[in-house]
N, CA, C and O atoms as a Maestro MAE file, in Angstrom:
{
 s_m_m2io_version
 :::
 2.0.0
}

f_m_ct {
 s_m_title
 :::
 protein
 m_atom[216] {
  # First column is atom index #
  i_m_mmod_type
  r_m_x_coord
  r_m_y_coord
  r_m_z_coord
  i_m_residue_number
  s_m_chain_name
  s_m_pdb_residue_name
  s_m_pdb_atom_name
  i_m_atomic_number
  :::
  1 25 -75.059 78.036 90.501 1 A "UNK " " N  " 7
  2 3 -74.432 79.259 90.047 1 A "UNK " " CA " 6
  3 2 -73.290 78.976 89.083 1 A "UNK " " C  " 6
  4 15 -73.115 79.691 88.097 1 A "UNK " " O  " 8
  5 25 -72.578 78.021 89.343 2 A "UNK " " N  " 7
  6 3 -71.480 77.827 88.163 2 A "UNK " " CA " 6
  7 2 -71.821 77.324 86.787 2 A "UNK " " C  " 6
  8 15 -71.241 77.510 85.717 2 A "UNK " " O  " 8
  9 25 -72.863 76.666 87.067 3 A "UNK " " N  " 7
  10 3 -73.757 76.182 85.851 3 A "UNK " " CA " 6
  11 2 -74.319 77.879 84.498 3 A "UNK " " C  " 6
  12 15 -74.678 78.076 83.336 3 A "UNK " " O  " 8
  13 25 -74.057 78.533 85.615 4 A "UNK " " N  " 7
  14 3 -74.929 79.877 84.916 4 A "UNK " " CA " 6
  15 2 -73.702 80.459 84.652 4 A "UNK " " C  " 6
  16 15 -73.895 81.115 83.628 4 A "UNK " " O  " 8
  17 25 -72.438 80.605 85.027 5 A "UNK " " N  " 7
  18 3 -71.280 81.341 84.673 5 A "UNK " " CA " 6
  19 2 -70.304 80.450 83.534 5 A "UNK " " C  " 6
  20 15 -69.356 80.839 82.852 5 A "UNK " " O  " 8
  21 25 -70.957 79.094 83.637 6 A "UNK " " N  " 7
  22 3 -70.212 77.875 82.453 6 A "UNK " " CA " 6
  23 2 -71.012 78.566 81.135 6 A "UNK " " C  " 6
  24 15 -70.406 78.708 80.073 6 A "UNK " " O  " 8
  25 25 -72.328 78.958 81.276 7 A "UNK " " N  " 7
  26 3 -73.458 79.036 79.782 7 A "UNK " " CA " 6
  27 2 -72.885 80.296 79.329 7 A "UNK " " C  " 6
  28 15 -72.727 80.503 78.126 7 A "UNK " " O  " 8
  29 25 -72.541 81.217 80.284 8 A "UNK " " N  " 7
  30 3 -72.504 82.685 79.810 8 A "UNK " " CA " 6
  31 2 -71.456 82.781 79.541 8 A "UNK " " C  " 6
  32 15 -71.205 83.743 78.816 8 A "UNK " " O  " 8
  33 25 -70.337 81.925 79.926 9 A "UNK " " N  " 7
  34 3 -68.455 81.732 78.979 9 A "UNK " " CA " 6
  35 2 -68.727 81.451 77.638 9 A "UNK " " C  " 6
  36 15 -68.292 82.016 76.634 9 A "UNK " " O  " 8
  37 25 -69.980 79.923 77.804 10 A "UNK " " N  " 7
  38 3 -69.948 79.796 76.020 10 A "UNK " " CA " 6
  39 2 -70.588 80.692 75.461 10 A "UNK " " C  " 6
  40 15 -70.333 80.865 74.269 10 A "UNK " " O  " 8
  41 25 -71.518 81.475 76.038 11 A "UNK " " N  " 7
  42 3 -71.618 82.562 75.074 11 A "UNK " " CA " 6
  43 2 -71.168 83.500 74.281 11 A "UNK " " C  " 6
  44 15 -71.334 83.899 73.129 11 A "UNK " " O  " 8
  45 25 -70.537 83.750 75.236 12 A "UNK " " N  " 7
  46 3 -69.537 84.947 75.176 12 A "UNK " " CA " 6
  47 2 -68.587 84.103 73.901 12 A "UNK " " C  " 6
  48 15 -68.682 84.598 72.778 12 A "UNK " " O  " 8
  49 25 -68.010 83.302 74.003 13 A "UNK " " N  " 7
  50 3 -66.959 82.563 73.216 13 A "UNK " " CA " 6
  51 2 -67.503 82.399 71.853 13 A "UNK " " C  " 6
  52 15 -66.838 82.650 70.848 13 A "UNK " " O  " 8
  53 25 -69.169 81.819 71.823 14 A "UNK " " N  " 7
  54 3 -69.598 81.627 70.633 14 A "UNK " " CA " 6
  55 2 -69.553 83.131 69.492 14 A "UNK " " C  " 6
  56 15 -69.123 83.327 68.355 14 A "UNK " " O  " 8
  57 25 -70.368 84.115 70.718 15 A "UNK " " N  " 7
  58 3 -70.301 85.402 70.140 15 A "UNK " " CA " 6
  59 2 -69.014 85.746 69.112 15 A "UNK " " C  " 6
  60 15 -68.884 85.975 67.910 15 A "UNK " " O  " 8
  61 25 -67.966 85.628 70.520 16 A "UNK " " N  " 7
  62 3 -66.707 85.449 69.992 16 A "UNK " " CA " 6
  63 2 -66.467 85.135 68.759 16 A "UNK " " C  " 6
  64 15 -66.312 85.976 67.874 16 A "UNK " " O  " 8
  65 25 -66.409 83.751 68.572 17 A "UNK " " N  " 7
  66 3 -66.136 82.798 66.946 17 A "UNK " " CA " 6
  67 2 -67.107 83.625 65.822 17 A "UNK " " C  " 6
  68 15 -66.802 84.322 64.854 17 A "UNK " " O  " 8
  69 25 -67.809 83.411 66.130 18 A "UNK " " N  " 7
  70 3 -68.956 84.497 64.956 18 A "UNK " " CA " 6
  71 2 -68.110 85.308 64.416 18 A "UNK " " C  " 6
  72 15 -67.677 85.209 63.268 18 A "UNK " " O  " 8
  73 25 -67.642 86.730 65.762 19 A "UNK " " N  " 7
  74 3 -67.391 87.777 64.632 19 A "UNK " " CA " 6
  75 2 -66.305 87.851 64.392 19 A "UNK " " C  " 6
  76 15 -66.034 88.800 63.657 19 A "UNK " " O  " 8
  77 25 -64.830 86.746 64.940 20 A "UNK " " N  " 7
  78 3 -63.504 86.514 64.383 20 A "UNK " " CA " 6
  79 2 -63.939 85.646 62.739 20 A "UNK " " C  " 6
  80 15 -63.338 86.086 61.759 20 A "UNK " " O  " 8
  81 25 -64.524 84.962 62.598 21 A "UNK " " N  " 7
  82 3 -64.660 84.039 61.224 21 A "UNK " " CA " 6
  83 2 -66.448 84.689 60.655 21 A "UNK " " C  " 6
  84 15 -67.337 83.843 60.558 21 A "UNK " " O  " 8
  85 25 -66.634 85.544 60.471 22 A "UNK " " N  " 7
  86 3 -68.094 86.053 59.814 22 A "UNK " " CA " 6
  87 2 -68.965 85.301 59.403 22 A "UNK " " C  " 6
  88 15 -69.508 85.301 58.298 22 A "UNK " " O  " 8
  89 25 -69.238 84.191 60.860 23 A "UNK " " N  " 7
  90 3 -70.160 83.026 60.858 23 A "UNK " " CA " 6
  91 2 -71.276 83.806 61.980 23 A "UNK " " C  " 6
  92 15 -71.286 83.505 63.173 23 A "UNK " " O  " 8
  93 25 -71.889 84.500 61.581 24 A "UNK " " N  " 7
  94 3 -73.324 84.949 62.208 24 A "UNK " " CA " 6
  95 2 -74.228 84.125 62.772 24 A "UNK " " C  " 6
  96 15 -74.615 83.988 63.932 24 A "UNK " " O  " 8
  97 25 -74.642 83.316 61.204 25 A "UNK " " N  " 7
  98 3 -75.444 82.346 61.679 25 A "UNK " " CA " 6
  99 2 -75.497 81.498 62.910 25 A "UNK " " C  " 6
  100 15 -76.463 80.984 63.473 25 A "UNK " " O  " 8
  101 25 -74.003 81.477 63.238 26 A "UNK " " N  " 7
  102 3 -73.941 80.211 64.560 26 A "UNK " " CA " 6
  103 2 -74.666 81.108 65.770 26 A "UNK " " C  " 6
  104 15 -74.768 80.246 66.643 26 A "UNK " " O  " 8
  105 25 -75.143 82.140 66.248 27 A "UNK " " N  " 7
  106 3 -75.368 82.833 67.011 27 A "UNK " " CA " 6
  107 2 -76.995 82.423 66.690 27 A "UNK " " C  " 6
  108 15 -77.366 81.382 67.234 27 A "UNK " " O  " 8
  109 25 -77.583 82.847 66.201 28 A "UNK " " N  " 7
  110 3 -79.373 82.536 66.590 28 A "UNK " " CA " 6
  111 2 -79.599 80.712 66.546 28 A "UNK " " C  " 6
  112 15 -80.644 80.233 66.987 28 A "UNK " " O  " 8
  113 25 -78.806 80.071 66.131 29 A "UNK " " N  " 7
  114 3 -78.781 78.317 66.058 29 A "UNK " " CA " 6
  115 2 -78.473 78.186 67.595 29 A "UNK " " C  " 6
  116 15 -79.045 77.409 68.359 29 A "UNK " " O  " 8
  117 25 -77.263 79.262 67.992 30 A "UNK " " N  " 7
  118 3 -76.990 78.492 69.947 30 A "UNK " " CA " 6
  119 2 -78.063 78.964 70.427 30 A "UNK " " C  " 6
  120 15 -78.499 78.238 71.321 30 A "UNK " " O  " 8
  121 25 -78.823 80.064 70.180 31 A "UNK " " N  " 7
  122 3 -79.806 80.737 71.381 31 A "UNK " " CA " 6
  123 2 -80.934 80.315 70.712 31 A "UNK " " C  " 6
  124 15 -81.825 80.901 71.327 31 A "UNK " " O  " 8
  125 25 -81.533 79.582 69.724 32 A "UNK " " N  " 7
  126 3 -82.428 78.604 69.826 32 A "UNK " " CA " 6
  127 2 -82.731 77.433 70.603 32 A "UNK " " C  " 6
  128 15 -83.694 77.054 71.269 32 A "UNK " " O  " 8
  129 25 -81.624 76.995 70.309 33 A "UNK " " N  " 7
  130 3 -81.041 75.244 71.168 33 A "UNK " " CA " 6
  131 2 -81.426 75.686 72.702 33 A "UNK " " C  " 6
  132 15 -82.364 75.292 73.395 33 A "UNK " " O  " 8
  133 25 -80.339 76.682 73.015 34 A "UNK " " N  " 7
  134 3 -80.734 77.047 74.565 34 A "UNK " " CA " 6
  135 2 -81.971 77.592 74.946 34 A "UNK " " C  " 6
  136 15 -82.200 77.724 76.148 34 A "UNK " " O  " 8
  137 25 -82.982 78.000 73.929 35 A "UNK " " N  " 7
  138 3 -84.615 77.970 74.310 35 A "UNK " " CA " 6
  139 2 -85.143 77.013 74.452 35 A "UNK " " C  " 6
  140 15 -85.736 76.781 75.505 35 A "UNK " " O  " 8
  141 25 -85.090 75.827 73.076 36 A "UNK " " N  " 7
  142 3 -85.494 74.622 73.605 36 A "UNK " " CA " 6
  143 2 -84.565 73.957 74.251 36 A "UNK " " C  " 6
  144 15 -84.938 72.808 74.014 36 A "UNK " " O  " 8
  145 25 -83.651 73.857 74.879 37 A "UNK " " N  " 7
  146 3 -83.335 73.215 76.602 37 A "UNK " " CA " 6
  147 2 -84.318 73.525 77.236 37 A "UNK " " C  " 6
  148 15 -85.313 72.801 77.281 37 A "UNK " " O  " 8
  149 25 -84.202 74.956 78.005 38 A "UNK " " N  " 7
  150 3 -85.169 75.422 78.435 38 A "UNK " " CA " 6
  151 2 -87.036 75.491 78.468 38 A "UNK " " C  " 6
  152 15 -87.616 75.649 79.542 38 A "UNK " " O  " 8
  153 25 -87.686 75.371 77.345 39 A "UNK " " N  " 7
  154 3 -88.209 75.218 77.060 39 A "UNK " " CA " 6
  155 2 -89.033 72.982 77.684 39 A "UNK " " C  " 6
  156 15 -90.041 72.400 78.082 39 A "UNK " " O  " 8
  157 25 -87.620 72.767 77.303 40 A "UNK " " N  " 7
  158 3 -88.008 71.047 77.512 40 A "UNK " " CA " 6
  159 2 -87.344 71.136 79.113 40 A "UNK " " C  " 6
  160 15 -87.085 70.002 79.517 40 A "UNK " " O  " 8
  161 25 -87.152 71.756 79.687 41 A "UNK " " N  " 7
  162 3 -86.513 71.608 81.063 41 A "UNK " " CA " 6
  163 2 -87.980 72.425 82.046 41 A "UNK " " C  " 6
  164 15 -88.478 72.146 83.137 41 A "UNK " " O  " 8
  165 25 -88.212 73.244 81.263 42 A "UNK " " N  " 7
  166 3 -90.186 73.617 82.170 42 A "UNK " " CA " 6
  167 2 -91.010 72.670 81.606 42 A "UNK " " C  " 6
  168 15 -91.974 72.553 82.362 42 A "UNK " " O  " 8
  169 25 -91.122 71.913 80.631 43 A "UNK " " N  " 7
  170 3 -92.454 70.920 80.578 43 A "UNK " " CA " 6
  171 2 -91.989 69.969 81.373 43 A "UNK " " C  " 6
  172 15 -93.028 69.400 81.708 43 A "UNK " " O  " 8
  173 25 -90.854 69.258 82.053 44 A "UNK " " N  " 7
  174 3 -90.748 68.339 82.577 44 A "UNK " " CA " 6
  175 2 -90.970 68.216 83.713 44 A "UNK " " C  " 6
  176 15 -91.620 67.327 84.263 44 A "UNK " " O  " 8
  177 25 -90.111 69.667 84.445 45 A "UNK " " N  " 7
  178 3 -91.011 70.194 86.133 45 A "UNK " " CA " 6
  179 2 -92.196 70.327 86.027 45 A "UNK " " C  " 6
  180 15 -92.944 69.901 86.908 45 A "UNK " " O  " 8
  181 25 -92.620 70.894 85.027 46 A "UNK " " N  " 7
  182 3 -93.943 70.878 85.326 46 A "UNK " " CA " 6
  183 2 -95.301 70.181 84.879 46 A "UNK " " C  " 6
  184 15 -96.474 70.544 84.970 46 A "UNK " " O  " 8
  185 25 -94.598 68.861 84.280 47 A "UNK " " N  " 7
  186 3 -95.688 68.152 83.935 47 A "UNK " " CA " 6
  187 2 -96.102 67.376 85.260 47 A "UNK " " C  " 6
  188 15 -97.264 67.031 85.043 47 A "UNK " " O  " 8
  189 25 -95.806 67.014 86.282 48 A "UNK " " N  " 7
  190 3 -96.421 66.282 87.591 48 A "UNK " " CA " 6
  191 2 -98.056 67.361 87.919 48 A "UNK " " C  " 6
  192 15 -99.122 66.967 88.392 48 A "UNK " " O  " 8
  193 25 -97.686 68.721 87.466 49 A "UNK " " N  " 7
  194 3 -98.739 69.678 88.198 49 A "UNK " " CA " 6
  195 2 -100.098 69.306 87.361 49 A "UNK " " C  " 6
  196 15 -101.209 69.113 87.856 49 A "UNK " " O  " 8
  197 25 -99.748 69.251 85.989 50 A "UNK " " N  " 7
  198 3 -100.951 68.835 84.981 50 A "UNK " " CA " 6
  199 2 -101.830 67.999 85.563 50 A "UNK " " C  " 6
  200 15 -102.916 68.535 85.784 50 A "UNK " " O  " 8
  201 25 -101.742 66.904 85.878 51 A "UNK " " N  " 7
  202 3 -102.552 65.706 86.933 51 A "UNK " " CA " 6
  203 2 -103.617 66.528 87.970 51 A "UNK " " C  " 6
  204 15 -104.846 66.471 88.012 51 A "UNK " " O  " 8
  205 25 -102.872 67.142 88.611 52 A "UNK " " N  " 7
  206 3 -103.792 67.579 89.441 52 A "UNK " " CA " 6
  207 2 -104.994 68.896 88.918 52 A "UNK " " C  " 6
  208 15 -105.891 69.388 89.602 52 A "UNK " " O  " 8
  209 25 -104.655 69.178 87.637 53 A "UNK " " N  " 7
  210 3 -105.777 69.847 86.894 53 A "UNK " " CA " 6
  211 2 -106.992 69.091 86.668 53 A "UNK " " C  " 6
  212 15 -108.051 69.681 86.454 53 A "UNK " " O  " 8
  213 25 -106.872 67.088 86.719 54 A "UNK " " N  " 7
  214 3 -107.793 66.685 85.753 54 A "UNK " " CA " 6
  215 2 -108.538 65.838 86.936 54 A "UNK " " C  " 6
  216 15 -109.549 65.182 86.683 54 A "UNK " " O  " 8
  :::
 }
 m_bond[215] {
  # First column is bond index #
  i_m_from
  i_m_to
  i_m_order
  :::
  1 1 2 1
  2 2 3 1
  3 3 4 2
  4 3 5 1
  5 5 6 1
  6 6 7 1
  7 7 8 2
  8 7 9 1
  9 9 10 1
  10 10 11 1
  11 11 12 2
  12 11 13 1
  13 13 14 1
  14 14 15 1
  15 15 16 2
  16 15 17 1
  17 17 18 1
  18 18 19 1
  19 19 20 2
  20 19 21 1
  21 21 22 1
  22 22 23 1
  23 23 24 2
  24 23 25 1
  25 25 26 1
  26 26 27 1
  27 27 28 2
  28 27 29 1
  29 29 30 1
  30 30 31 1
  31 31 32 2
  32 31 33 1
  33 33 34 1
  34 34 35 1
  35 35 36 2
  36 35 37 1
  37 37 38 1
  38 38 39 1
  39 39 40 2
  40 39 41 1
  41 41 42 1
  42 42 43 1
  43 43 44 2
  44 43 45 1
  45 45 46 1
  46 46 47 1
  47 47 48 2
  48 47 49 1
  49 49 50 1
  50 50 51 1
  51 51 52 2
  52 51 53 1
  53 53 54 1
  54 54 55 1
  55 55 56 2
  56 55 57 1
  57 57 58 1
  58 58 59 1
  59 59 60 2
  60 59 61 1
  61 61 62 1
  62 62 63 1
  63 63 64 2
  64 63 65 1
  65 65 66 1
  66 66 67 1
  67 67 68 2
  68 67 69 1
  69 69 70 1
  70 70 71 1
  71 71 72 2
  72 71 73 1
  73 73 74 1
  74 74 75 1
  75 75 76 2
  76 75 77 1
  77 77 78 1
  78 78 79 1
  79 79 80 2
  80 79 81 1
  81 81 82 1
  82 82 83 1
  83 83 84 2
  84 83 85 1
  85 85 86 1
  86 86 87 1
  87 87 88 2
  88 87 89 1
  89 89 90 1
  90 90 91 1
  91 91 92 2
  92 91 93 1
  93 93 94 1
  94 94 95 1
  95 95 96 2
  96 95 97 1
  97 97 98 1
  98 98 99 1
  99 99 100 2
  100 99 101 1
  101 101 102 1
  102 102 103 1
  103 103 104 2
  104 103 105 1
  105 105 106 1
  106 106 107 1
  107 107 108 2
  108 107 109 1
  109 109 110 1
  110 110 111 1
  111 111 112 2
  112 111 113 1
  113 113 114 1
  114 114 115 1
  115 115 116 2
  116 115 117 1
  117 117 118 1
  118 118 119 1
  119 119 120 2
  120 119 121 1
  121 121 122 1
  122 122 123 1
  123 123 124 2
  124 123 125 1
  125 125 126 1
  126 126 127 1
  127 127 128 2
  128 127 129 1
  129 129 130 1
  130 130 131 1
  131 131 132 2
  132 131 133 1
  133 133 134 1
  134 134 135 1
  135 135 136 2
  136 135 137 1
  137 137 138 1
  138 138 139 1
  139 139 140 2
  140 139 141 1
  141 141 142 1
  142 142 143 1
  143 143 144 2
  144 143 145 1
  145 145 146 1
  146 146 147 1
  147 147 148 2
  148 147 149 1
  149 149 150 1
  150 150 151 1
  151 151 152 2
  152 151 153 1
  153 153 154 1
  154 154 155 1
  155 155 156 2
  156 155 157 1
  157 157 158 1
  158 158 159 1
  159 159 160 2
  160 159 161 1
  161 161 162 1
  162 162 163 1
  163 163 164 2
  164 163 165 1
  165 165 166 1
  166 166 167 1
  167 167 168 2
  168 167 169 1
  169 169 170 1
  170 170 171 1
  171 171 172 2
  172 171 173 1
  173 173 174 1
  174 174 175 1
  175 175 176 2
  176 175 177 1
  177 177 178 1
  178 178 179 1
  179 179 180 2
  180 179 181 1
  181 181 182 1
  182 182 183 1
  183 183 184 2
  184 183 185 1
  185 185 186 1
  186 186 187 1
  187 187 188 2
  188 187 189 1
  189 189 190 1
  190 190 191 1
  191 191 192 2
  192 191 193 1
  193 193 194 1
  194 194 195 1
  195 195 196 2
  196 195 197 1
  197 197 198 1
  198 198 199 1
  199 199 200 2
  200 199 201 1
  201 201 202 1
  202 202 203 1
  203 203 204 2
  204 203 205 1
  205 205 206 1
  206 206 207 1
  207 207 208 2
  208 207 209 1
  209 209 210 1
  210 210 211 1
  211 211 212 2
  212 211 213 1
  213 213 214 1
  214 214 215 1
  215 215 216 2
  :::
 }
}
């Protein structure tokens, strides 16, 4: 749970910086990155299951 209230501070903060300095862009670059985390954090749980498909 603190792990999930640490991501959603930097969010909030990044949001933040964006619209104090009219750097937009940095906003779809963090919530990319944090898809692929995500993204590479489910192929890894779940590559052991693949095996048992074959």
């Amino acid at each position: 749970m603190l792990f999930l209230k640490h991501l959603w501070r930097l969010l909030k903060e990044t949001v933040q910086f964006a619209r104090q300095n009219k750097a937009w862009w940095i906003v779809p670059l963090v919530l990319m990155l944090l898809l692929l985390g995500l993204v590479v954090v489910a192929v890894i749980n779940g590559a052991p299951f693949i095996y048992t498909l074959f």
